[in-house]
C-alpha positions as a printed Julia matrix, in Angstrom:
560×3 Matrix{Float64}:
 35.16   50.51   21.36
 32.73   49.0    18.83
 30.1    47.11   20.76
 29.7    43.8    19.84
 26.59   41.56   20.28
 25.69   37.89   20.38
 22.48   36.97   18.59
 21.59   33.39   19.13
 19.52   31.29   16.57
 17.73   27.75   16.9
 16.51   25.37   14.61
 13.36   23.29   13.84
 13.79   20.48   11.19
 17.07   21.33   11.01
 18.31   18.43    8.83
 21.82   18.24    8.78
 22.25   21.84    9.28
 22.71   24.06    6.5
 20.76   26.81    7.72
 22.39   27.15   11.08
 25.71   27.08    8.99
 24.46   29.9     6.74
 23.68   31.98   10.33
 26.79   31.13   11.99
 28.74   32.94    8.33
 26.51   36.14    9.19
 28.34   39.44   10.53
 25.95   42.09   10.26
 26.94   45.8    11.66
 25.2    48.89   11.49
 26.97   52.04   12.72
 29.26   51.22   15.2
 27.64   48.21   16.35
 28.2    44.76   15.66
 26.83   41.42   15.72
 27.9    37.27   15.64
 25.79   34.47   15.43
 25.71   31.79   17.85
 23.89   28.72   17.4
 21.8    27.11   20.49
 21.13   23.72   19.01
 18.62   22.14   16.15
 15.86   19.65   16.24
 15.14   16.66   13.55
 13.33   13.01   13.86
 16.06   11.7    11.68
 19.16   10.4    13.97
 21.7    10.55   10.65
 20.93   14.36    9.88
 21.48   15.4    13.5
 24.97   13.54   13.17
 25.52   15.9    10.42
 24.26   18.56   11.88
 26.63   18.09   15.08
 29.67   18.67   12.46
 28.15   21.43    9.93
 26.51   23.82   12.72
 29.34   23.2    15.09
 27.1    22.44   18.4
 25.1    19.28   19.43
 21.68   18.71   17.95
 18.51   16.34   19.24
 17.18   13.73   17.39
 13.16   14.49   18.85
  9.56   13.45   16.86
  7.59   16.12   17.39
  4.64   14.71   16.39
  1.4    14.25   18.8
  0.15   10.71   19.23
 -2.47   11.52   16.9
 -0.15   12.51   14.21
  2.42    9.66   14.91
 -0.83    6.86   14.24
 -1.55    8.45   11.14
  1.44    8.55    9.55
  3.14    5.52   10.61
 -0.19    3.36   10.85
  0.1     2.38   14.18
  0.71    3.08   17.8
  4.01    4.73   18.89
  6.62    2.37   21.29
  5.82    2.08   24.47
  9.04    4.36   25.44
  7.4     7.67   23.41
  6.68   10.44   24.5
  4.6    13.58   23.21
  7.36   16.25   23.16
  6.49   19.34   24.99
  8.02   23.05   25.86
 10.75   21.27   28.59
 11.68   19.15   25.08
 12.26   22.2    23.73
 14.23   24.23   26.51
 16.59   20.86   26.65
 17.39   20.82   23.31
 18.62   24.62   22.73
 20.42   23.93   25.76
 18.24   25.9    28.18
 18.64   29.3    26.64
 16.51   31.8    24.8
 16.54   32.0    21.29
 16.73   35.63   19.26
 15.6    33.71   16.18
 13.99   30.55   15.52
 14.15   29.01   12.15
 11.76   26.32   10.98
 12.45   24.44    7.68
  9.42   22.26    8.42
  9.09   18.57    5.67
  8.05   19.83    2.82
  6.68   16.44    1.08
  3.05   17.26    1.43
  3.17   20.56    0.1
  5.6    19.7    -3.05
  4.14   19.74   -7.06
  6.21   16.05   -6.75
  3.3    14.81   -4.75
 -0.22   14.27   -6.63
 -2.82   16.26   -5.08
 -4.56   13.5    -4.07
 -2.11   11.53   -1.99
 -1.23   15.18   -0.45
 -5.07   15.11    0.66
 -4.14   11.31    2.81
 -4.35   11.4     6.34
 -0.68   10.1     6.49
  0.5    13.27    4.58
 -1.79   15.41    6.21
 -0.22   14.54    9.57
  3.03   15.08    8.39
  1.76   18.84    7.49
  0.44   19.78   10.65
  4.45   19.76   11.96
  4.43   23.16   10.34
  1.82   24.19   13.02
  2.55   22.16   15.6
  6.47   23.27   15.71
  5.61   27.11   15.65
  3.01   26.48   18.96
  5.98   24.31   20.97
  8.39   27.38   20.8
  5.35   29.86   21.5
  4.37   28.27   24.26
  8.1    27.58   25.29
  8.82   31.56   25.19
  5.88   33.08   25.99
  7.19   35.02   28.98
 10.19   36.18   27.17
  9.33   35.48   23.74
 12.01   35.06   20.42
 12.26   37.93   18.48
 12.56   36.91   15.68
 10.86   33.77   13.82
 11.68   32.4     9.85
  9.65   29.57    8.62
 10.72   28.02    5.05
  9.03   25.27    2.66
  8.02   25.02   -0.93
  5.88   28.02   -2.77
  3.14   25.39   -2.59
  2.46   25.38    1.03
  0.62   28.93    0.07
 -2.3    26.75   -1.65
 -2.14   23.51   -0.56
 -0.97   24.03    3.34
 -3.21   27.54    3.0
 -5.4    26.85    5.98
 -2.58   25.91    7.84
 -0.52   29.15    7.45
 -3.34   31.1     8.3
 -3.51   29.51   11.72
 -0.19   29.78   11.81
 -0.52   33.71   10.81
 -3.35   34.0    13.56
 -1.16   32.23   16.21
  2.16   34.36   15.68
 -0.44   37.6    15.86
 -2.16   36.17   19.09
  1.37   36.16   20.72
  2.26   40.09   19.77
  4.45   39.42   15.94
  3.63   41.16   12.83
  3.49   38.7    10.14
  5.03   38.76    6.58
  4.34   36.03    3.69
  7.23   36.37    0.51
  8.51   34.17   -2.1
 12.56   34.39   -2.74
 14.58   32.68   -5.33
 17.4    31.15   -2.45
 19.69   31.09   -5.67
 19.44   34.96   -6.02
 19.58   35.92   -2.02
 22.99   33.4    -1.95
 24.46   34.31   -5.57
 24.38   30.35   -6.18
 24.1    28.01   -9.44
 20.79   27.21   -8.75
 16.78   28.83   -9.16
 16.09   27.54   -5.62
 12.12   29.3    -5.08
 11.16   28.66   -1.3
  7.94   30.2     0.61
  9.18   32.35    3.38
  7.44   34.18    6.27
  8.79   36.5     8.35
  7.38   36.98   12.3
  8.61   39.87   14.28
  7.99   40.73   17.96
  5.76   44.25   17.59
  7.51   45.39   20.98
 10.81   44.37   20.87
 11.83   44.7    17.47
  9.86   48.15   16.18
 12.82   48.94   13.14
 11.48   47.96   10.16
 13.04   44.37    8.35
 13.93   45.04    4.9
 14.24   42.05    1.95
 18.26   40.94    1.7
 19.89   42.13   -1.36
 20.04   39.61   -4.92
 22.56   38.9    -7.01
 22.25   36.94  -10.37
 22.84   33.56  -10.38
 25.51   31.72  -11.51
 26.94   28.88  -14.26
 26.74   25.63  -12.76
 30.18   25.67  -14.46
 31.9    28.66  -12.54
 31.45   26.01   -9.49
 31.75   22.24  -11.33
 34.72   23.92  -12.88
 36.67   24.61  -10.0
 36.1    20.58   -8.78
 38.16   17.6   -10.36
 36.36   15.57  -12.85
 33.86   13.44  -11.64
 34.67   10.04  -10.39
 37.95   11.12   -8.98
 37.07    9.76   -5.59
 40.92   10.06   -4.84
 40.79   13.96   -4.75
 37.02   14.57   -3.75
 36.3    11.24   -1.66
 33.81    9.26   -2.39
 30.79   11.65   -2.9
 32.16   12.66   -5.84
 31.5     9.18   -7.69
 29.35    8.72  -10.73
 26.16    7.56  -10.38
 25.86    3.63  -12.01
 23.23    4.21  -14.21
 21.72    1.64  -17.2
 23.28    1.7   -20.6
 20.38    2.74  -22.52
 20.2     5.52  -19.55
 23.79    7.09  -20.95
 22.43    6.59  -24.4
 19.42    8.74  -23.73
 21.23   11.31  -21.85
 23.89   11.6   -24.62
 21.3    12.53  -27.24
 19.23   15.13  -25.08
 20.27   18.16  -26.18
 21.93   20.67  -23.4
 19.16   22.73  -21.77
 16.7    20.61  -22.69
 14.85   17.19  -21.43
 14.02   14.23  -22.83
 11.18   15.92  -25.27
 14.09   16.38  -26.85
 14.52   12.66  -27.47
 11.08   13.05  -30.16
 13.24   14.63  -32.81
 15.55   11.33  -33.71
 14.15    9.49  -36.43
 13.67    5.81  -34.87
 13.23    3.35  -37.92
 12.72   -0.22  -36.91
 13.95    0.25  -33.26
 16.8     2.04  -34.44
 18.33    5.15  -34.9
 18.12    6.26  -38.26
 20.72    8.84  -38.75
 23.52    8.25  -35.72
 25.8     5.01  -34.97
 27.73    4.57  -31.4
 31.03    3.52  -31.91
 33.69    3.11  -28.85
 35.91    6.09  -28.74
 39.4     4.11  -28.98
 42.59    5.22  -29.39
 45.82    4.33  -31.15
 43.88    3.28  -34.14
 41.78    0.29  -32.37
 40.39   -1.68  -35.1
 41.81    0.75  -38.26
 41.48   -0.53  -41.23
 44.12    0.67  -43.63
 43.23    1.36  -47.43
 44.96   -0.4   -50.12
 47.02    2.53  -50.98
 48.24    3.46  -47.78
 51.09    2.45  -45.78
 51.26    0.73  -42.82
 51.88    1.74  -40.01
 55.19   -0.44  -37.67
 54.35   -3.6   -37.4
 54.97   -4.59  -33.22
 54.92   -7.87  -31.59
 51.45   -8.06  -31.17
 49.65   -6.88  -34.48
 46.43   -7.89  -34.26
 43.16   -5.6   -34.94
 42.25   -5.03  -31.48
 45.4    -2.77  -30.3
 46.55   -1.06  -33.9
 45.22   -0.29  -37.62
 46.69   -3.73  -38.53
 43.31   -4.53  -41.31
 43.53   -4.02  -45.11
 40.49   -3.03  -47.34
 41.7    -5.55  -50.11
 39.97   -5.08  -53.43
 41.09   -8.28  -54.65
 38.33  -10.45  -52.72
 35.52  -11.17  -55.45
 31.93   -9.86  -54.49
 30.96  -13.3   -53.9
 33.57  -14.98  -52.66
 31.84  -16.17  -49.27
 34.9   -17.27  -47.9
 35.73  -13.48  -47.03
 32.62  -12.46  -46.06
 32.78  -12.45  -42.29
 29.0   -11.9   -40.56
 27.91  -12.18  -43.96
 23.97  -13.18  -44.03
 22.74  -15.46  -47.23
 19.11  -14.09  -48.6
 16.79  -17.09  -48.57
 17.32  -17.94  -52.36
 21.06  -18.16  -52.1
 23.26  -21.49  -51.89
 25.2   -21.52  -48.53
 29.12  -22.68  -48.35
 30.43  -26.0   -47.82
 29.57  -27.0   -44.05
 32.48  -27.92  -42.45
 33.03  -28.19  -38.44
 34.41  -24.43  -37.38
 32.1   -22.16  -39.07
 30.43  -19.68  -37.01
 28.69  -16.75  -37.99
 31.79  -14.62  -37.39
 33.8   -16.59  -40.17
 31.79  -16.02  -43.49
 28.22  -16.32  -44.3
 26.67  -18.72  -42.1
 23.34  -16.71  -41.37
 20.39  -16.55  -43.0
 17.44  -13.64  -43.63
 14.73  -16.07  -42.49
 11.26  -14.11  -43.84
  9.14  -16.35  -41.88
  9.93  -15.48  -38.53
  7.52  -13.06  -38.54
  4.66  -15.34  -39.78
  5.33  -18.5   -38.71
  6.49  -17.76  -34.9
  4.02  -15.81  -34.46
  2.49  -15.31  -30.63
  5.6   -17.4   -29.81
  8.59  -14.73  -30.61
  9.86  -13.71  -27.03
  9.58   -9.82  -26.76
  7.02   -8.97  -28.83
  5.06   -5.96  -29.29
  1.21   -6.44  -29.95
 -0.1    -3.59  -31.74
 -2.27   -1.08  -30.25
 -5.16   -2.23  -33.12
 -4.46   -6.23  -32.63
 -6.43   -8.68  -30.08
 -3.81   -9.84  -27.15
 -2.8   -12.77  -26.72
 -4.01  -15.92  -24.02
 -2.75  -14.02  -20.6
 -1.17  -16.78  -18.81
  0.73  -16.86  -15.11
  3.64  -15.57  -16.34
  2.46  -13.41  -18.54
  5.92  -11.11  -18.92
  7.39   -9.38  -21.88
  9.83  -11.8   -21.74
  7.66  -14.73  -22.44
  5.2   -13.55  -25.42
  3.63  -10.65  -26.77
  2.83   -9.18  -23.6
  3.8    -5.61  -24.35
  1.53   -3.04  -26.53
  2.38   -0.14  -28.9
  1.05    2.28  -27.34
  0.28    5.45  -29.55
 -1.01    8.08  -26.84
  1.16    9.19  -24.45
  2.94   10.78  -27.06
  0.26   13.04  -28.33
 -1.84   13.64  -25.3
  0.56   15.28  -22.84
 -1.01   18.62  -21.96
  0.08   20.86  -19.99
 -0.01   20.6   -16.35
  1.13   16.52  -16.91
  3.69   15.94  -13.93
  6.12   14.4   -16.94
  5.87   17.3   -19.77
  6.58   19.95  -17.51
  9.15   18.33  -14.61
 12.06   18.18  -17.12
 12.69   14.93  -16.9
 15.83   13.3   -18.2
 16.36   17.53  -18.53
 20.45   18.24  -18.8
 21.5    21.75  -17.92
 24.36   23.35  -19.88
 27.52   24.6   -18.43
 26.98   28.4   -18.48
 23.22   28.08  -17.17
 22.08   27.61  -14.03
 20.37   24.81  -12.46
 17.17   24.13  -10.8
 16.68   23.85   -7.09
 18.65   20.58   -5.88
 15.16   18.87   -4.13
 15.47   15.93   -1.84
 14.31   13.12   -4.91
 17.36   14.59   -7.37
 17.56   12.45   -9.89
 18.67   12.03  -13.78
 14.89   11.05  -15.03
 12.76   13.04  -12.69
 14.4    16.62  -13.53
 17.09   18.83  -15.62
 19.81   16.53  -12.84
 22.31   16.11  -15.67
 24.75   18.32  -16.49
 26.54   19.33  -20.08
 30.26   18.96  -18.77
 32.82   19.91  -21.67
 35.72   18.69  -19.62
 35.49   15.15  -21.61
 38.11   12.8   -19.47
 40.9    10.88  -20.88
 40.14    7.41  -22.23
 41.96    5.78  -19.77
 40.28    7.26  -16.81
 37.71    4.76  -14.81
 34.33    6.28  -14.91
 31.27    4.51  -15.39
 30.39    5.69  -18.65
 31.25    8.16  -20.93
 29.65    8.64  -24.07
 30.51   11.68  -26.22
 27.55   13.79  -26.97
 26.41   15.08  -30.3
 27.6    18.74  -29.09
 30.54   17.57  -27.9
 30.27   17.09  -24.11
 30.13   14.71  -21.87
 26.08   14.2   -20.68
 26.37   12.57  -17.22
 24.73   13.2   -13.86
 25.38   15.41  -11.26
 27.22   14.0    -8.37
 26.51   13.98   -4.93
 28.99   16.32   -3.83
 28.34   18.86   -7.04
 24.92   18.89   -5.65
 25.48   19.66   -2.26
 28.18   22.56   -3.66
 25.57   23.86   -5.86
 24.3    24.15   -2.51
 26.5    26.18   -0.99
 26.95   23.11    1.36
 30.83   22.92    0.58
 33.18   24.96   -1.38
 34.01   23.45   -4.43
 37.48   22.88   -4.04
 37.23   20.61   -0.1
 35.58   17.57    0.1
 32.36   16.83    2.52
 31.42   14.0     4.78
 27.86   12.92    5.54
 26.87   10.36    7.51
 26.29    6.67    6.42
 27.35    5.19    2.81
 24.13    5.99    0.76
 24.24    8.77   -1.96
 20.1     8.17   -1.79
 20.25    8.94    1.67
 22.92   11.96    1.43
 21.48   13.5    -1.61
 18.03   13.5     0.04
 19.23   15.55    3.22
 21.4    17.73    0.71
 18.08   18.1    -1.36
 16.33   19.3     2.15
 18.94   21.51    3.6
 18.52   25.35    3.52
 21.42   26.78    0.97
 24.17   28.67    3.9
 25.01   31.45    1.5
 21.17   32.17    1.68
 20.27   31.67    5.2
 23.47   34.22    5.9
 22.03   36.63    3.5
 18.67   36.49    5.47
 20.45   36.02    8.7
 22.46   39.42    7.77
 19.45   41.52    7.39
 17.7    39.7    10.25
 20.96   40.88   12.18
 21.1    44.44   11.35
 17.31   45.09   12.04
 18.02   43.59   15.85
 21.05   45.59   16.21
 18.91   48.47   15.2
 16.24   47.59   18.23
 18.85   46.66   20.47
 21.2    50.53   20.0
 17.65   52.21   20.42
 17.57   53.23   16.5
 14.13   53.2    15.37
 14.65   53.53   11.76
 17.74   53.16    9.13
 17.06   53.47    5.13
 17.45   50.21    3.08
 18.26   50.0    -0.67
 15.72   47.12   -0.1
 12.24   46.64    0.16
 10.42   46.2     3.51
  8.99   42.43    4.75
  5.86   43.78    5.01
  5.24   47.14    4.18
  1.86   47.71    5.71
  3.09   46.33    8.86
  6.13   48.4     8.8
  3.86   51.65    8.23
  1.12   50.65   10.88
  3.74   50.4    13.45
  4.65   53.74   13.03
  1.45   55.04   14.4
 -0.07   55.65   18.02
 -2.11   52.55   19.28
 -2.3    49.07   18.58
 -2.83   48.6    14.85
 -2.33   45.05   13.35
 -1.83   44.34    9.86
């Protein structure tokens, strides 16, 4: 009989729990020996993520701060309720339901450590606090296991934490080596370990127990990353809320928001935007016209003929409008929006002209002269004195906006908004970016290149056919979270509350599960490997930790 083995895993900032999912998926076997995953329970501050993490992981989590009172006044600015508590190792045992962990996994809040953040607000004592988690969590579950301790531990953030949480790790690294591991720092692309549709880079490092895990821990296998459409392809169109529920809804964005993202170019950002030629607040070359059917407002040519003439003929629903030579060049009468040049002599005034029944608008050169300061909107030249700043001194009430010439030409790089990709839309054979907690159309490549246009009749919030053809619109919340392996693109996924800010910043946080179970796999067979008595099995893999792996093969106590 094959023997069969129950490795159980526990969670640290578990969000709403897609790295316990990921372990749960795992089945590693080596020989005749096999293992499943069992999850113990997670821990998070935030009481919606734990609800979703009672549902995804499949066993009750603990909503628990796990800050000290010295970290709680910093960050929040003031003293803690009178009802807190510090949390301490019987927090701990309660929440993973009183049993022992093989492998804790910490996904520790990343915000102080992320490029996102200016290095100066990451240097704030609020932000600082919030950073010393990291440390803080790994002591709790020392401390908590110290007589029989985990075998295994996994701790997970941004490639940043290596320079700006630096001194941290290496108390971390010095605390983990203290209490008998052998310590491993790597950088993996998540989006490789999981096969996804997304360049996901995280900071891992690896702790294992020197005496009860001695067989070496190789690297999981990659695989090349996907399309983002071999997964969006496989959902319905976005904005069918009937199939997907509503997660799958469009983002409302601004107008001038789908114009912008209609003319970035697919796999590119809005640098993109600097190659139109803008003349007089205008583009030059390109005009947006509604994409009607059934020849809304056609105009048929004097040679042509017409098409049936229905009940209803007007322009609006048909091509029921003649170009008819016959009208004379200046008969005014015809001329419908038609503007008189200052020298001209205007038609007869009579009660029920309007500019939209013949020329009954001027070109008025003064307006620039003779209104000037007053004109609502205006732009004062970067070269030109402002004018009087008054209380409500808005663009919409003088010439309280400036032309700014330098932003322009002095992004360098290393600027935040050259290199971030903002506005950035991905095309639908590449693959995206890692899905971060503050997803959004301007602050990344978070729109997509979709060639799946819709049908005109279909109620989206905007669609705006792109000069390559495609439809330029942002992701949804549920294609993010299945570019995160959080759902399977074909099933639909709840998440607690009705936010998409609030859902697409735990998505953003969560740990991909088709990369945790890739980890979780080779995490599996090494402890099957310590647990059968095998010392030693060749990987097609590198080792975590090479040196470590090498000095443990040799008499004495020899740490990396």
């Amino acid at each position: 009989m094959t023997p069969r083995f129950e490795i159980r895993h526990a969670h640290l900032f578990c969000g709403l729990g897609g790295g316990a999912a990921g372990f749960n998926q795992a089945r590693p076997d080596i020989g005749t020996a096999a293992a499943e995953f069992r999850c113990i329970g997670g821990i998070d501050v935030d009481a919606a993520a734990i609800r979703d993490f009672d549902r995804i992981a499949g066993v009750p989590g603990t909503v628990l701060d796990l800050f000290d009172r010295d970290q709680y006044r910093a960050f929040h600015g003031c003293e803690p309720p009178a009802d807190w508590r510090e949390a301490g190792t019987p927090e701990i045992h309660a929440a993973f339901g009183h049993e022992r962990p093989h492998v804790v996994f910490l996904s520790a809040p990343c915000k102080g450590f992320s490029g996102l953040m200016s290095e100066s607000k990451s240097r704030t004592d609020k932000y600082q606090a919030l950073n010393r988690l990291t440390l803080r969590g790994v002591m709790l579950t020392l401390e908590a296991y110290k007589d029989d301790p985990v075998e295994v531990y996994l701790f997970e953030n941004v490639p940043r934490i290596a320079q700006r949480g630096r001194h941290l790790l290496d108390q971390i690294t010095q605390l983990l080596q203290a209490y008998g591991y052998a310590v491993a720092e790597t950088t993996h692309d998540c989006g490789e370990l999981g096969g996804l549709a997304q360049s996901r880079k995280r900071f891992l490092l690896v702790a294992r127990h020197r005496e009860k895990v001695p067989p070496f821990l190789y690297e999981p296998d990659t695989r090349p990353l996907q399309s983002v459409g071999t997964v969006l392809g496989r959902m319905p169109l976005a904005g069918d809320v009937d199939r997907a529920g509503p997660m799958h809804r469009v983002p409302a964005l601004q107008w001038k928001t789908w114009v912008r993202l209609a003319f970035v170019e697919a796999g590119r950002d809005w640098r993109s935007l600097n190659r139109l030629q803008v003349e007089d607040g205008v583009l030059r070359d390109y005009l947006i016209v509604p994409d009607y059917h059934r020849g809304y407002l056609g105009v048929n040519g004097w040679d042509d003929a017409c098409g049936t003439v229905a009940g209803n003929s007007l322009p609006s629903n048909g091509a029921y409008s003649v170009a008819d030579p016959r009208a004379a060049a200046d008969a005014l009468q015809y001329q419908q929006y038609g503007v008189l040049a200052m020298d001209d002599t205007a038609g007869a005034v009579i009660g029920v002209k309007s500019p939209g029944q013949g020329t009954f608008s001027v070109a008025d050169p003064r307006s620039a002269s003779g209104f000037e300061g007053k004109g609502k909107y205006r732009i004062t030249s970067y070269h030109e004195a402002a004018g009087t700043v008054i209380a409500r001194s808005d663009t919409g009430q003088g010439a309280f906006a400036v032309a700014d010439p330098r932003p322009a030409n002095q992004r360098v790089q290393g600027d935040a908004y050259l290199t971030n990709g903002h506005y950035g839309v991905v095309g639908w054979n590449a693959a995206s970016g890692a899905v971060s907690a503050a997803a959004g159309h301007d602050n990344g490549r978070w729109s997509v290149a979709d060639p799946r246009l819709p049908d005109a009749r279909t109620q989206l919030v905007a669609v705006i056919r792109s000069l390559d053809g495609t439809w330029h619109r942002p992701f949804t919340t549920l294609e993010l979270a299945a570019l995160q392996s959080l759902v399977d693109p074909e099933a639909q996924l709840e998440l607690d509350g009705l936010s998409d800010q609030a859902w697409r910043e735990r998505i953003g946080n969560a740990v991909p599960p088709a990369a945790a179970r890739a980890i979780a796999g080779e995490i599996g067979r090494t402890l099957l490997l310590a647990w059968t008595g095998q010392t030693f099995a060749l990987g097609s893999t590198p080792i975590w930790v090479r040196n470590v792996a090498v000095a443990m093969t040799l008499p004495g106590e020899v740490r990396p």
